[in-house]
C-alpha positions in Angstrom: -219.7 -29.2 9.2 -216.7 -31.5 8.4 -216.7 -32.6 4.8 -218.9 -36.0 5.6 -220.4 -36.2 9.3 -221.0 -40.2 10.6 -224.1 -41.0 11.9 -224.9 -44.4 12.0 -223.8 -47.7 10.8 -220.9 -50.0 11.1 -218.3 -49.0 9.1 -215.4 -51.4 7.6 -212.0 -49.9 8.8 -208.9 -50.0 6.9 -205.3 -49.2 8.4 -204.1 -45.4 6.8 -200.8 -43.8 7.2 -201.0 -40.3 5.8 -198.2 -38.0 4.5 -200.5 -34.9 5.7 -202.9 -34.7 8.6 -206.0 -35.8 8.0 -209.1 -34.3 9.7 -212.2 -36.0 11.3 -214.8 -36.2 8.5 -211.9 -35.7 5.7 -213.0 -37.9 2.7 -209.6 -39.4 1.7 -209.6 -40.5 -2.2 -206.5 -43.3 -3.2 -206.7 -44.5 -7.0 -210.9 -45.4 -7.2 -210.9 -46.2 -3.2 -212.9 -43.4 -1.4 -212.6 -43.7 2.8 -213.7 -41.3 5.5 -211.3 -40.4 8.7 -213.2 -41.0 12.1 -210.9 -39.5 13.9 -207.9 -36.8 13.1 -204.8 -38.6 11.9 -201.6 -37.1 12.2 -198.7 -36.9 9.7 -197.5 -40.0 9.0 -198.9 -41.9 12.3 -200.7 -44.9 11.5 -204.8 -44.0 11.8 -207.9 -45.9 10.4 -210.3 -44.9 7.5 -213.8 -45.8 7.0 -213.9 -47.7 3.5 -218.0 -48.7 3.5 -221.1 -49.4 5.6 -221.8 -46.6 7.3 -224.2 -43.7 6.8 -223.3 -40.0 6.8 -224.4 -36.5 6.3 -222.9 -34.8 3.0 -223.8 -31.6 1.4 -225.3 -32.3 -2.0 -224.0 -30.9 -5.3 -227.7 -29.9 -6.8 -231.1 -31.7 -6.6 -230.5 -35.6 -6.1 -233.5 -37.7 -5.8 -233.7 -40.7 -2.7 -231.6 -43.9 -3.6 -229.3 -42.3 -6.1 -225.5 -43.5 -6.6 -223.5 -40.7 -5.9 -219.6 -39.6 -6.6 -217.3 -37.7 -4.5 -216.4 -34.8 -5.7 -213.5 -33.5 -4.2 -212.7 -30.3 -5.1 -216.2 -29.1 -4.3 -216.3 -31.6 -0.6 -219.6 -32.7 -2.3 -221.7 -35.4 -3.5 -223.2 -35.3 -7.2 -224.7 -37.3 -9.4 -222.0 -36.9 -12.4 -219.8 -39.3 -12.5 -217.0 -37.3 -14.4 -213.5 -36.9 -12.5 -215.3 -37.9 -9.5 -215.0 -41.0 -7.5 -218.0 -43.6 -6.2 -218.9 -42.8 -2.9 -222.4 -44.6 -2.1 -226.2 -44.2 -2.3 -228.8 -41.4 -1.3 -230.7 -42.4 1.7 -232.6 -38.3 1.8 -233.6 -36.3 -1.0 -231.7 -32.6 -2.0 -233.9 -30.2 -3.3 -231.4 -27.9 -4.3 -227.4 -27.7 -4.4 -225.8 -27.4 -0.6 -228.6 -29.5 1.4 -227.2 -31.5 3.9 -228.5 -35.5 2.6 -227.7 -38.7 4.4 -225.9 -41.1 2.2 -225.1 -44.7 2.1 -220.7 -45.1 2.5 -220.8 -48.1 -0.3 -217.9 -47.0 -2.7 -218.5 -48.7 -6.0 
């Protein structure tokens, strides 16, 4: 499974350029502004990123209860509940009972 996996919604689209390719299902982090790739993007070719609205599949970093804001962390490709180093990436929409379930989340990065 790609990072995050798009299943539903209407997502807000925001023009990307990258410097590296970027995969569908990346999770691309700039500053505090966490957006998900559609579609692969080349090296620097102009591509779009989802920045909010739609929901996706994400494996969950430990047992997170239904309508929890989660964080993107991206050294594990997860979503947690601890807000250290990691960026806002949305709400629980499923429950995780333990650390690697696959959980739908709301895209709403805060």
């Amino acid at each position: 499974m790609p990072a995050v996996l798009f299943t539903h919604g209407t997502p807000r689209m925001t023009d990307h350029t990258p410097g590296a390719a970027v995969a569908s299902g990346d999770v691309v982090v700039s500053q505090d502004l966490v957006r998900v790739a559609h579609l692969d993007i080349a090296a620097n070719t102009l591509g779009a990123l989802a920045a909010g609205g739609g929901v996706y599949k994400a494996t969950a970093d430990g047992a997170i209860a239904l309508g929890k804001k989660v964080y993107w962390d991206g050294t594990a490709k997860k979503v947690t509940l601890t807000a250290t180093n990691n960026k806002g990436f949305g709400y629980t929409l499923t429950t995780a009972a333990a650390d690697g379930d696959v959980i739908d989340v709301l895209h709403q990065p805060f």
